[in-house]
NUFI-285127 format. One record per residue (C-alpha): residue number from 1; x, y, z. Coordinates in Angstrom, 3 decimals. Last residue first. Layout:
BEGIN
+-----+----------+----------+----------+
| num |     east |    north |       up |
+-----+----------+----------+----------+
| NUM |        X |        Y |        Z |
...
+-----+----------+----------+----------+
END
This chain:
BEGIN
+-----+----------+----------+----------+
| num |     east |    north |       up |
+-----+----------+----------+----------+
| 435 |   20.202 |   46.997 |  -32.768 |
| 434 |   16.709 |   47.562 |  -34.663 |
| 433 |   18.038 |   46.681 |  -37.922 |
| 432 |   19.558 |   43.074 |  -36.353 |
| 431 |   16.655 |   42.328 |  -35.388 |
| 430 |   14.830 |   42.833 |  -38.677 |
| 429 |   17.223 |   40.400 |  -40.536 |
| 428 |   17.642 |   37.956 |  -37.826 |
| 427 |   13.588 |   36.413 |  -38.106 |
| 426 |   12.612 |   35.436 |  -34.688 |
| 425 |   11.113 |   31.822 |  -35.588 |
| 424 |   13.702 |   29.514 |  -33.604 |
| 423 |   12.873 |   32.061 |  -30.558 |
| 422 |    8.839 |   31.202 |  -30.953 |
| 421 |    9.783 |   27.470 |  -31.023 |
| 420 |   11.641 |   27.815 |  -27.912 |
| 419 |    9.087 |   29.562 |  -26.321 |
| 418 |    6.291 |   26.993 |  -27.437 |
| 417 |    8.770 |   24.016 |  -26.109 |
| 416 |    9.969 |   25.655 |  -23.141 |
| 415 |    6.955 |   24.504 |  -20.668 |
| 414 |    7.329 |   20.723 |  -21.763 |
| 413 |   10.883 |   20.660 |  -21.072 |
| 412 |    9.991 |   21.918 |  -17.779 |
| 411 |    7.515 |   19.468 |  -17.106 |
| 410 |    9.453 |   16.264 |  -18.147 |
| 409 |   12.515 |   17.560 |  -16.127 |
| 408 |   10.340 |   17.734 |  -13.187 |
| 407 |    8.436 |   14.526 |  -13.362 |
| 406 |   11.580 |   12.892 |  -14.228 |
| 405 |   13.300 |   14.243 |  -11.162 |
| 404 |   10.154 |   13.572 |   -8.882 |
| 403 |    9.996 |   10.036 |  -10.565 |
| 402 |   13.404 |    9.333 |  -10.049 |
| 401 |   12.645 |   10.272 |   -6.676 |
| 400 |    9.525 |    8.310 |   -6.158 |
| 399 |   11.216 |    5.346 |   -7.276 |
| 398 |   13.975 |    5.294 |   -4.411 |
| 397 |   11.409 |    5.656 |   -1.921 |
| 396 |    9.766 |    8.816 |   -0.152 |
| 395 |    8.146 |    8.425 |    2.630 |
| 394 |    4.908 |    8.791 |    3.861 |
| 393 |    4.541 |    4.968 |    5.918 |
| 392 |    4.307 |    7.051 |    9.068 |
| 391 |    1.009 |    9.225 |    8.040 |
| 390 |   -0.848 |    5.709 |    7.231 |
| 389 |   -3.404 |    5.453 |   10.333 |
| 388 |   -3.767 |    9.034 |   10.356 |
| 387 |   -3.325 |   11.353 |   13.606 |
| 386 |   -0.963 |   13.623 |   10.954 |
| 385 |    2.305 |   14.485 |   11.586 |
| 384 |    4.062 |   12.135 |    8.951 |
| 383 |    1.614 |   14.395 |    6.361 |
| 382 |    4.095 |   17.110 |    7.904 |
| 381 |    7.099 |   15.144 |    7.308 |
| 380 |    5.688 |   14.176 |    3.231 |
| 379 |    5.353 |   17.952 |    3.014 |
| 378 |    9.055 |   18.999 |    4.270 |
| 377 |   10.333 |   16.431 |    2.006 |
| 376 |    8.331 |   17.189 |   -1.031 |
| 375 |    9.515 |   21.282 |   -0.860 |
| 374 |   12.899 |   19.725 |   -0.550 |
| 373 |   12.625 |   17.952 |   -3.759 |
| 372 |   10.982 |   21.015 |   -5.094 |
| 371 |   14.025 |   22.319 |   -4.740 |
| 370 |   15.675 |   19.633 |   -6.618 |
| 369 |   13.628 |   19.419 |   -9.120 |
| 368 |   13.253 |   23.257 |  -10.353 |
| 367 |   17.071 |   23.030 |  -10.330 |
| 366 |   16.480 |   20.470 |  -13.257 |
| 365 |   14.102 |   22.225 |  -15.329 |
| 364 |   15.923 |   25.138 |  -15.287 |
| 363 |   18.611 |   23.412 |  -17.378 |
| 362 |   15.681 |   22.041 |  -18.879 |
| 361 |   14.463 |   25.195 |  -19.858 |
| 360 |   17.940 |   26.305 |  -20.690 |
| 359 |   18.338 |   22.844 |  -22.705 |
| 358 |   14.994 |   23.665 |  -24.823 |
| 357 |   16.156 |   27.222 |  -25.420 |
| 356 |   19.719 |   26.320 |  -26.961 |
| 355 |   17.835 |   22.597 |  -28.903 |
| 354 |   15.354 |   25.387 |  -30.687 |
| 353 |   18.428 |   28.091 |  -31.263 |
| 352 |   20.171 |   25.067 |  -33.439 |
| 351 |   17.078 |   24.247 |  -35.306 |
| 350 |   16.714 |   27.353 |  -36.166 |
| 349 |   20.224 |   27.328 |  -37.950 |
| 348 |   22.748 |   29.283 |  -36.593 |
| 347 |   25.484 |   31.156 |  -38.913 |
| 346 |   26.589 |   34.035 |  -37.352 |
| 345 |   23.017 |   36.124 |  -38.512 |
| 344 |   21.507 |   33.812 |  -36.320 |
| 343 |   23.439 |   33.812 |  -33.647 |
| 342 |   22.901 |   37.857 |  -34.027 |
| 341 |   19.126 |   37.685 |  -34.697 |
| 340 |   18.696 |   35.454 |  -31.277 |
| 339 |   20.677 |   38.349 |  -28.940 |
| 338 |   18.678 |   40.626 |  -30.142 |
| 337 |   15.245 |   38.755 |  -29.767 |
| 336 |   16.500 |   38.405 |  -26.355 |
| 335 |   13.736 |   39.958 |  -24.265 |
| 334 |   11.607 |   38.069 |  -26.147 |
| 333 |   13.097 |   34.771 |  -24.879 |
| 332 |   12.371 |   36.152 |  -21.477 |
| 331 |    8.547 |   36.821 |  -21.646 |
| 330 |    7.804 |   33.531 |  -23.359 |
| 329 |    9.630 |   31.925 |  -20.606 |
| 328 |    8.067 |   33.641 |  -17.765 |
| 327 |    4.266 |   32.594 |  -19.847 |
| 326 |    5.573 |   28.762 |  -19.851 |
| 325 |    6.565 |   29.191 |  -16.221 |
| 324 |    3.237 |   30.655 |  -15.023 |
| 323 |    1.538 |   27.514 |  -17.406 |
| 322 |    4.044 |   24.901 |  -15.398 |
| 321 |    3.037 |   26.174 |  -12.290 |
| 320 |   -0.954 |   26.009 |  -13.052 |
| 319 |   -0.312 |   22.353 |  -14.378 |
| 318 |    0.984 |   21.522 |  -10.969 |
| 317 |   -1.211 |   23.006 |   -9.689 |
| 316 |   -3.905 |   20.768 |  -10.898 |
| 315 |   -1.835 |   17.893 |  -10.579 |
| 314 |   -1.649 |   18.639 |   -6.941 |
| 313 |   -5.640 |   18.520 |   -7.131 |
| 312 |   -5.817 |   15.736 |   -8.737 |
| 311 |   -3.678 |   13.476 |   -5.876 |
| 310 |   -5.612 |   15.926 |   -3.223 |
| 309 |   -8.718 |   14.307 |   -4.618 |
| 308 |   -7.234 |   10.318 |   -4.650 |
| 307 |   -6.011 |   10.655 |   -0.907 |
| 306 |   -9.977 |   12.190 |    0.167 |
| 305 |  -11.594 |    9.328 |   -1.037 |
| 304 |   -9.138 |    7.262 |    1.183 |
| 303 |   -7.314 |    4.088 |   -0.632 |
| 302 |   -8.416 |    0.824 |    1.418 |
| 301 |  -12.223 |    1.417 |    0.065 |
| 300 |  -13.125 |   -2.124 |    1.026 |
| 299 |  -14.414 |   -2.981 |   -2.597 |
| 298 |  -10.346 |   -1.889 |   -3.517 |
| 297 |   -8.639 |   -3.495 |   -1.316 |
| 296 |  -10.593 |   -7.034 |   -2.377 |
| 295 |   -9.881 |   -6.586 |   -6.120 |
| 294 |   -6.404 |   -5.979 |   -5.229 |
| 293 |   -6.079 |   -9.135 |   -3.365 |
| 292 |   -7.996 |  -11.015 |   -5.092 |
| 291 |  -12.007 |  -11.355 |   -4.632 |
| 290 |  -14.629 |  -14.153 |   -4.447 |
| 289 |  -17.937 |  -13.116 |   -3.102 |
| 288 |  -20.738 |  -15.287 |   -2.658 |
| 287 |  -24.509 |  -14.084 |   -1.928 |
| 286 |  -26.734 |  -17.045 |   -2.180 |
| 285 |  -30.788 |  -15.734 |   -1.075 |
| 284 |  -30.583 |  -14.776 |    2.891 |
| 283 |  -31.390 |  -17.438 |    5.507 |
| 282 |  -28.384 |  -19.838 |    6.073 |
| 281 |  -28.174 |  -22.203 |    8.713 |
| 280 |  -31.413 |  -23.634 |    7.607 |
| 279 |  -29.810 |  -27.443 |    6.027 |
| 278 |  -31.755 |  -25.819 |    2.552 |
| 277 |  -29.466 |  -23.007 |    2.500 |
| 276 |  -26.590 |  -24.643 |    4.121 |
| 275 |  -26.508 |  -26.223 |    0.799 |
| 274 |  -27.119 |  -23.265 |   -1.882 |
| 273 |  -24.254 |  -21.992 |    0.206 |
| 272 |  -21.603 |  -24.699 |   -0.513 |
| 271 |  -22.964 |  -25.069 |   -3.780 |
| 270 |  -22.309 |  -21.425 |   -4.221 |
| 269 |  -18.863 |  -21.923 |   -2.560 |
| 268 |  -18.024 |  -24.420 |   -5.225 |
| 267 |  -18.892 |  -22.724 |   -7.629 |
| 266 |  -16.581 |  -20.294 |   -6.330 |
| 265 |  -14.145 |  -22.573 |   -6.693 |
| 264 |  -14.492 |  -23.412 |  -10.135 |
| 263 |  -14.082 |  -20.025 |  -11.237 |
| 262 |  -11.144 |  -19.370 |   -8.931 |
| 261 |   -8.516 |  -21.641 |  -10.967 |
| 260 |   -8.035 |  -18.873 |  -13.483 |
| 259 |   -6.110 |  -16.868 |  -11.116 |
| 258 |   -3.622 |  -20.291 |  -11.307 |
| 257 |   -2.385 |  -22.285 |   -8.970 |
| 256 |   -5.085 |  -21.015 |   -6.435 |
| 255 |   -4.959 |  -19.457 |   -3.227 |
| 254 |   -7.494 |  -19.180 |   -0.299 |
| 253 |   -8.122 |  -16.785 |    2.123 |
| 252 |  -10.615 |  -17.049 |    5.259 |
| 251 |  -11.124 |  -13.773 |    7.803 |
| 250 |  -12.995 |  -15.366 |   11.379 |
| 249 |  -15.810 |  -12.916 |   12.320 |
| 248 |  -19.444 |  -13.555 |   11.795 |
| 247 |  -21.544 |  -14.724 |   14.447 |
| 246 |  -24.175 |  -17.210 |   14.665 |
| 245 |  -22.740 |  -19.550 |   16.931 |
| 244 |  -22.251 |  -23.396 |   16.266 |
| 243 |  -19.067 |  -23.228 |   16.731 |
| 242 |  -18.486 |  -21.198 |   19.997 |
| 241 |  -17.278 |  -18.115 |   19.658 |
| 240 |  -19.972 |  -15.971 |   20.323 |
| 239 |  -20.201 |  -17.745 |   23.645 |
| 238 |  -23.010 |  -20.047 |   24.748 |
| 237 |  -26.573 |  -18.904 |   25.873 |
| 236 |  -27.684 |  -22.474 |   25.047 |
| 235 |  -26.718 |  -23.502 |   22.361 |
| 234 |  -24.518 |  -20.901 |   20.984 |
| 233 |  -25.220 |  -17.143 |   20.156 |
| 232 |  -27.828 |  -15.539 |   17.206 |
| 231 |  -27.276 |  -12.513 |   14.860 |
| 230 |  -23.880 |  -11.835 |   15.440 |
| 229 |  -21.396 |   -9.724 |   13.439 |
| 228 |  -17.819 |   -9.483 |   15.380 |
| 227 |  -14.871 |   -6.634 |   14.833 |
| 226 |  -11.675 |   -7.017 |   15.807 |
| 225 |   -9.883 |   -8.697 |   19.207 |
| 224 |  -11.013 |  -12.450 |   20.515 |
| 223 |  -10.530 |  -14.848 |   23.258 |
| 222 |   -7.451 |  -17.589 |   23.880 |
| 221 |  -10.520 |  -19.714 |   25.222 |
| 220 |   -7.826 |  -22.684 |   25.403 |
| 219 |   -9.207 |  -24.883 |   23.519 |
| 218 |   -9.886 |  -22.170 |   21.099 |
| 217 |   -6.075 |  -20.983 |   20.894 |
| 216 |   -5.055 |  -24.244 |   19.815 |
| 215 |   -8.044 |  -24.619 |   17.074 |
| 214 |   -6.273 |  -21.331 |   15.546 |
| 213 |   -2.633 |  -22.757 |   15.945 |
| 212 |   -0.557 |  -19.970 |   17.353 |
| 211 |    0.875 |  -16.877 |   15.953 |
| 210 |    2.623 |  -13.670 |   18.032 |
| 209 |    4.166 |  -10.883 |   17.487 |
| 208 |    1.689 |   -9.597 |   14.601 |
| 207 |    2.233 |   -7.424 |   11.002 |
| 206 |    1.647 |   -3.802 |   11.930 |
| 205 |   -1.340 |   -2.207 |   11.494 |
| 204 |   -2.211 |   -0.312 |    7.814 |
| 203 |   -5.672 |   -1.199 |    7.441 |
| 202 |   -6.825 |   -1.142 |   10.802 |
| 201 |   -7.808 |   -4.167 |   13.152 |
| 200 |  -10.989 |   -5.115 |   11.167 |
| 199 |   -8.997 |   -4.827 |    7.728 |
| 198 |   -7.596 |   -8.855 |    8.381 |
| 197 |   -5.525 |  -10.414 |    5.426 |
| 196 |   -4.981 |   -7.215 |    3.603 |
| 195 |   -2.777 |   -5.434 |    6.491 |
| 194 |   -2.326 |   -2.484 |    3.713 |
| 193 |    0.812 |   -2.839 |    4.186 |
| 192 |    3.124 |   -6.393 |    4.824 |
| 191 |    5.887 |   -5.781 |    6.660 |
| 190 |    8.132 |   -8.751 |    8.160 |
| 189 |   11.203 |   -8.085 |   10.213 |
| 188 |   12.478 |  -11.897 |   10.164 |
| 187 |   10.352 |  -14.625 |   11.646 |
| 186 |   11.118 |  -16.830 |   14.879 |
| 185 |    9.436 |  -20.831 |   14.587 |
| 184 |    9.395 |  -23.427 |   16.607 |
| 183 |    8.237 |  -22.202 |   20.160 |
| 182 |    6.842 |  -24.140 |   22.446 |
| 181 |    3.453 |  -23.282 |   24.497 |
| 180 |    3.076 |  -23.173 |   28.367 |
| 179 |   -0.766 |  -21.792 |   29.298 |
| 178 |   -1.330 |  -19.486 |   31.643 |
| 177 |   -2.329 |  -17.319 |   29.711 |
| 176 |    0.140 |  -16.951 |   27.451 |
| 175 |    3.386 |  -18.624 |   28.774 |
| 174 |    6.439 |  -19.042 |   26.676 |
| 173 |    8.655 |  -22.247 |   26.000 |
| 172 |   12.476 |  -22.760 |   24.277 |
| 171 |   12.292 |  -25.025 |   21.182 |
| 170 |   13.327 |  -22.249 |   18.776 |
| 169 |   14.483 |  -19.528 |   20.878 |
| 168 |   17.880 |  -18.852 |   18.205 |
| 167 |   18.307 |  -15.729 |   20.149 |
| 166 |   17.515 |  -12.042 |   19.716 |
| 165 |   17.904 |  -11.125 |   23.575 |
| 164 |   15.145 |  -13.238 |   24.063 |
| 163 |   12.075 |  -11.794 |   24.973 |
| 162 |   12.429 |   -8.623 |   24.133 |
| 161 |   14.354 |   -9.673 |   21.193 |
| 160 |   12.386 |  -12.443 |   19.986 |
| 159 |    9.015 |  -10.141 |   19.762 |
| 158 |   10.888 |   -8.059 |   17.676 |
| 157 |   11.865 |  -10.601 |   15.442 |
| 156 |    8.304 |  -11.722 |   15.273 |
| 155 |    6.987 |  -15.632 |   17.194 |
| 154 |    5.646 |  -18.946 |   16.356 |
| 153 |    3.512 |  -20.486 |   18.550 |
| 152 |    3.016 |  -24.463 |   19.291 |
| 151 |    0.887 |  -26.050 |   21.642 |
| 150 |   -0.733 |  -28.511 |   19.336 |
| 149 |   -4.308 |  -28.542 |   19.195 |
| 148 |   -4.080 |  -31.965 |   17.413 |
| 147 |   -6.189 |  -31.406 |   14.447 |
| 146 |   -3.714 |  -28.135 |   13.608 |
| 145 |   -0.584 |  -29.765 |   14.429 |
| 144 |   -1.957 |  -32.051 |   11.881 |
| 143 |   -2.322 |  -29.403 |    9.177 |
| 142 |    1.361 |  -28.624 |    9.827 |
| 141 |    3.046 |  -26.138 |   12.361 |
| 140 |    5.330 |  -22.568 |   11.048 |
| 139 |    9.392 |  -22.923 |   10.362 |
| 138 |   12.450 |  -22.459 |   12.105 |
| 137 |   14.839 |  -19.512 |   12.403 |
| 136 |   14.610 |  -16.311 |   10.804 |
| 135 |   12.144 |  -16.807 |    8.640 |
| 134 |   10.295 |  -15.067 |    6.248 |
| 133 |    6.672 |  -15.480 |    5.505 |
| 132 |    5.180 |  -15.228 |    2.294 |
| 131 |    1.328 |  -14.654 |    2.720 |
| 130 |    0.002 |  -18.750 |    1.465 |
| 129 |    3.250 |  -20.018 |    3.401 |
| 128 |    2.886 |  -18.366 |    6.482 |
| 127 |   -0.858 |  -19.011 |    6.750 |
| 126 |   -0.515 |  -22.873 |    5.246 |
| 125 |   -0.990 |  -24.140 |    9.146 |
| 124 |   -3.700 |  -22.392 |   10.602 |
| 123 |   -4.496 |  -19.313 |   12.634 |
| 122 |   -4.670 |  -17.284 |   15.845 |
| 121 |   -2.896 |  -14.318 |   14.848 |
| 120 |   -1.824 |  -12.216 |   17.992 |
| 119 |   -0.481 |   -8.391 |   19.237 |
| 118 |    1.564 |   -8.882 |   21.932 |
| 117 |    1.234 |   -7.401 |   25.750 |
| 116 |    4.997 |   -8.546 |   27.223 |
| 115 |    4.764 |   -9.914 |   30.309 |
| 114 |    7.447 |   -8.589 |   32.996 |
| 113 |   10.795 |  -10.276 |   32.660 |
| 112 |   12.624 |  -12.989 |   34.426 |
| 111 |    9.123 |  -14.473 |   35.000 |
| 110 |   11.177 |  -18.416 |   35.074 |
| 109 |    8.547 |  -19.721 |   32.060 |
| 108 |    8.234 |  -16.464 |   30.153 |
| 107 |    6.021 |  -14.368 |   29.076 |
| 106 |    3.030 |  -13.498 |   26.690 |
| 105 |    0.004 |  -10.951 |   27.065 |
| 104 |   -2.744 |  -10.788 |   24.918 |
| 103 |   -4.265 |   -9.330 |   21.929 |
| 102 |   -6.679 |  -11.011 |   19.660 |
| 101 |   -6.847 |  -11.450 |   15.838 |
| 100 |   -8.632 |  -14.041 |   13.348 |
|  99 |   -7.527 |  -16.719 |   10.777 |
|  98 |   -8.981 |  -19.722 |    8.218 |
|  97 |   -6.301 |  -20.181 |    5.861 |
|  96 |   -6.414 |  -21.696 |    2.720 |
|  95 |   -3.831 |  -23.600 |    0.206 |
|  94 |   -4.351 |  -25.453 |   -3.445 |
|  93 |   -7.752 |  -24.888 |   -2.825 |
|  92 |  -10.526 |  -27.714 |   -2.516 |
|  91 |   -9.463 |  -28.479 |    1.227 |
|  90 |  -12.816 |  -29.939 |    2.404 |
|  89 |  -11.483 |  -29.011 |    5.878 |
|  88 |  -10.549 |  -25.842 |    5.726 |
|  87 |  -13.551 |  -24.782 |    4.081 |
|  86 |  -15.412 |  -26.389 |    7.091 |
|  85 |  -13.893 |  -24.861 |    9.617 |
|  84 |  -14.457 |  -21.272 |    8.204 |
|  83 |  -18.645 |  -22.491 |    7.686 |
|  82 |  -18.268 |  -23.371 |   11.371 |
|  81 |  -16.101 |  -20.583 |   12.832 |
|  80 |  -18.657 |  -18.109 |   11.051 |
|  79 |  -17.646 |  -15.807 |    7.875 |
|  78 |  -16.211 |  -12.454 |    7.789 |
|  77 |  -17.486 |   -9.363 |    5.976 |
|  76 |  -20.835 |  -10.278 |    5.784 |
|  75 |  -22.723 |  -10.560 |    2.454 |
|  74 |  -22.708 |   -6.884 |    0.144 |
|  73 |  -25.891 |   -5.483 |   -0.190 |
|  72 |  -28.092 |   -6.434 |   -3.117 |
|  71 |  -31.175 |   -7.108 |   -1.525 |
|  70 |  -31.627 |   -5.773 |    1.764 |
|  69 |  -31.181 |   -7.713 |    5.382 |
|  68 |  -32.230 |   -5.643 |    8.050 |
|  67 |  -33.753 |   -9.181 |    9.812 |
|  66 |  -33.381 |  -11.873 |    7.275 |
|  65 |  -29.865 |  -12.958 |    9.074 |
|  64 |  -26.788 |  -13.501 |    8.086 |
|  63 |  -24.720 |  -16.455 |    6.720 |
|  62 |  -23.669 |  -14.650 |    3.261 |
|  61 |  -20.415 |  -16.283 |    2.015 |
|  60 |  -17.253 |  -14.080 |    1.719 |
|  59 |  -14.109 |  -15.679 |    0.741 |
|  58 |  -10.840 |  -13.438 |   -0.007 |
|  57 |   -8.805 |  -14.476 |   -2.667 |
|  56 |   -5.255 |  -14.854 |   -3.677 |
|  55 |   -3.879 |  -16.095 |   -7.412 |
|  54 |   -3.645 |  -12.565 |   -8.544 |
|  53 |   -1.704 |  -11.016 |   -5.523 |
|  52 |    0.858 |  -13.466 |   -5.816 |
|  51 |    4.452 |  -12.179 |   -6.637 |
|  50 |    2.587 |   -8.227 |   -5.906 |
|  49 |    2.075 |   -8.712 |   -2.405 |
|  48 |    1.453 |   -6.193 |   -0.953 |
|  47 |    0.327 |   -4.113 |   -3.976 |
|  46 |    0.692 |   -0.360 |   -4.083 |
|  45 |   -2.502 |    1.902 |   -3.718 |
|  44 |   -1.881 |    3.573 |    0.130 |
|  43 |    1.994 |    3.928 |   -0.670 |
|  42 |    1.572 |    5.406 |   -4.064 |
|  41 |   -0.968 |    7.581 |   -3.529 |
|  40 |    0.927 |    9.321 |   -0.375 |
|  39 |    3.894 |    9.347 |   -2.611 |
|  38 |    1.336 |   11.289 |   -5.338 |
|  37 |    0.789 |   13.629 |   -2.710 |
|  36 |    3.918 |   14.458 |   -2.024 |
|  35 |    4.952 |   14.511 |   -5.102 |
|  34 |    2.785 |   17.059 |   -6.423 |
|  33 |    2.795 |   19.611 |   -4.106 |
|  32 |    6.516 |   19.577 |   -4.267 |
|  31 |    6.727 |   19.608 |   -8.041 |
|  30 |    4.497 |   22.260 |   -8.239 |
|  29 |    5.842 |   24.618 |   -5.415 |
|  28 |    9.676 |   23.793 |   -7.222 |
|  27 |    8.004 |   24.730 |  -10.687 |
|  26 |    7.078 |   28.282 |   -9.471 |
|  25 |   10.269 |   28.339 |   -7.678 |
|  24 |   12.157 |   27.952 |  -10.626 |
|  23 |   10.681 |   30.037 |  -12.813 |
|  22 |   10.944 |   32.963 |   -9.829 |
|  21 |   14.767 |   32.093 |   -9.716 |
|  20 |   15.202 |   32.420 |  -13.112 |
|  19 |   13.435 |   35.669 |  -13.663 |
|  18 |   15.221 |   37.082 |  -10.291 |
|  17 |   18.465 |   36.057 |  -11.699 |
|  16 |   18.113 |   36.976 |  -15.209 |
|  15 |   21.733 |   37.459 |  -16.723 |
|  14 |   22.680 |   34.619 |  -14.342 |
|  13 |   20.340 |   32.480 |  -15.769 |
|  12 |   20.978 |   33.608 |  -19.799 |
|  11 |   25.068 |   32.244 |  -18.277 |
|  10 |   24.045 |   28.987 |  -17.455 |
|   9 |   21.764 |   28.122 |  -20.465 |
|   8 |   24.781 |   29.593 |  -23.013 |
|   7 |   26.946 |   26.944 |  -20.942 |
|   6 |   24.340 |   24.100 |  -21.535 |
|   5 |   23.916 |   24.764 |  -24.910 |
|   4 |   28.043 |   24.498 |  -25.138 |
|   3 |   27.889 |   21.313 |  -23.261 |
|   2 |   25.312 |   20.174 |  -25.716 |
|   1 |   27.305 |   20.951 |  -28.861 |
+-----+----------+----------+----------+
END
């Protein structure tokens, strides 16, 4: 019985070309509009790491100064080398890394290539576990590689094919400034967006080439890149790096067995703070944060403002298109009031002319889909255009096009019910007198 719905669906289109077409198209703009700005949504609000987003959190501890400082305000983004150092030491997580970003330029041993400028993650030991690493070929350092300043890096895939030729380069050496460090570790193409574990460098950068030890890369003044809150230097005019300076700017994650291990620890950070408190490192009343992943996208306002309006507003229209179609359908099942009365008058139930007009719209429905999966295309390419950070991750995955056919279907189904109720109620006998 469907196939023959379907065939009286095909052949009321052909008998209304321009009416068909124009329902079409009206649902087509929708759907378009729609989808690509829901893709944008989806992209910008998805979870990097959805197997353990829950059970990782973001430290902040409040080590600024009294000077501009207002109650209620959020502590500094980043904490100090020394207060970073020390979490890492005291080790009451189940993992945490202490980590910061500089750019540099690495190369090789016998110069048989021009230095490569690399993006780099000084950091420590569980980084690559804690954030899921892959690997290619060996493996990240250990805590004591950390103690020891070892010089050990571990390198991208794309970093091992400029340099390398895509080789096995575990064990062989590179030279960032200056410096000779061995590599024993290449990772596989690794995306992780947003770049959750440091927002100072962008929130949708690209992963790094290039990791090293984090107390490796300050004995040898490897330098800094992203954004640095100071309120007092070293002893004695020292650099902002030293340890003992007053400056805000290494990121620190932790993770938990369980999300509901993070209660204790951030009593534990309180204490923490309550105690550099009273040592005079810290001036401003205790102001801890302790945030997952999610949690901590969302207090930095990851998703744009302006993503989430454009989102309601392609609804909007959406809803607009589906109205125009509802009122085009309305329009054409009148038109047919004849043709109802006679299948009635033959023998069909109103039941039967409710599922006839409900498959047309669907019917409908469907083309409406795939043109406006075209319509989606061309506007996820122009957002692709745009000078913003996340224009090139616009694209439409395999769940965004179910959804766009779903969305489509769902909609058009939607605008034929009151028409197709209004053609099950035509009653046959007066028809029938007018023909």
């Amino acid at each position: 019985m469907f196939l023959h719905y379907l065939e009286l669906a095909a052949r009321s289109a052909r008998a209304s070309k321009g009416l068909s077409a124009l329902m079409v198209l009206a649902l087509a703009l929708g759907i378009g509009a729609c989808m690509t700005t829901l893709t944008v949504y989806h992209v910008l609000s998805g979870d990097p790491i959805p197997a353990k987003s829950a059970r990782l959190f973001n430290v902040q501890l409040d080590a600024g100064s009294l000077i501009g400082w207002k109650a209620g305000e959020e502590p500094t983004f980043d904490l100090t080398r020394f207060d970073a150092t020390t979490l890492l030491r005291e080790k009451k997580a189940m993992r945490q890394v202490m980590s910061s970003g500089f750019n540099t330029s690495v190369s090789l041993p016998d110069a048989q290539i021009k230095p490569i400028f690399s993006s780099v993650r000084m950091t420590s030991a569980d980084f690559f576990a804690m954030f899921d690493a892959p690997w290619q070929h060996g493996g990240g350092w250990s805590a004591a590689d950390d103690e020891g300043e070892a010089r050990v890096a571990v390198i991208s895939s794309a970093l091992n094919e400029k340099l390398f030729g895509g080789i096995n380069s575990v064990g062989r050496e590179v030279i960032v400034r200056g410096q000779p460090l061995r590599i024993i570790g290449v990772l596989k193409p690794w995306k992780v967006l947003p770049h959750f574990w440091d927002l100072t460098l962008g929130s949708y950068t690209e992963t790094e080439d290039f990791y090293l030890p984090f107390s490796t890369a300050m004995a040898l003044k490897m330098g800094h890149w992203g954004s640095m809150d100071c309120w007092a230097k070293g002893a004695n005019g020292g650099s902002s790096l030293d340890m003992a300076a007053s400056c805000a700017w290494v990121q620190y994650w932790v993770e938990f067995t369980r999300p509901e291990d993070a209660a204790a620890y951030r009593d534990y950070l309180v204490a923490y703070s309550e105690t550099q408190r009273k040592a005079g490192r810290f001036e401003r009343p205790t102001n801890v944060r302790l945030r997952n992943v999610m949690d901590w996208l969302g207090a930095q306002r990851v998703l744009p403002a302006d993503v989430r309006l454009q989102t309601w507003l392609a609804f909007g229209f959406l809803a607009v298109c589906v109205v125009n179609m509802v009122g085009l359908l309305l329009a054409k099942t009148l038109r047919r009031g004849g043709e109802i009365g006679v299948r009635r008058a033959l023998g069909a139930t109103r039941g039967d002319i409710f599922r006839q007009f409900v498959v047309e719209a669907g019917l409908l429905g469907m083309a409406g889909a795939l043109l406006g999966l075209m319509f989606a295309q061309a506007g996820l390419w122009l957002v692709r255009q745009s000078p913003s950070d996340y224009a090139r991750l616009a694209q439409l995955d395999a769940s965004m096009l179910a959804l766009t056919l779903g969305l489509a279907l769902l909609a058009s189904l939607l605008a034929g019910l009151l028409p197709a109720w209004r053609a099950a109620l035509i009653p046959p006998a007066v028809q029938l007198k007018v023909q």
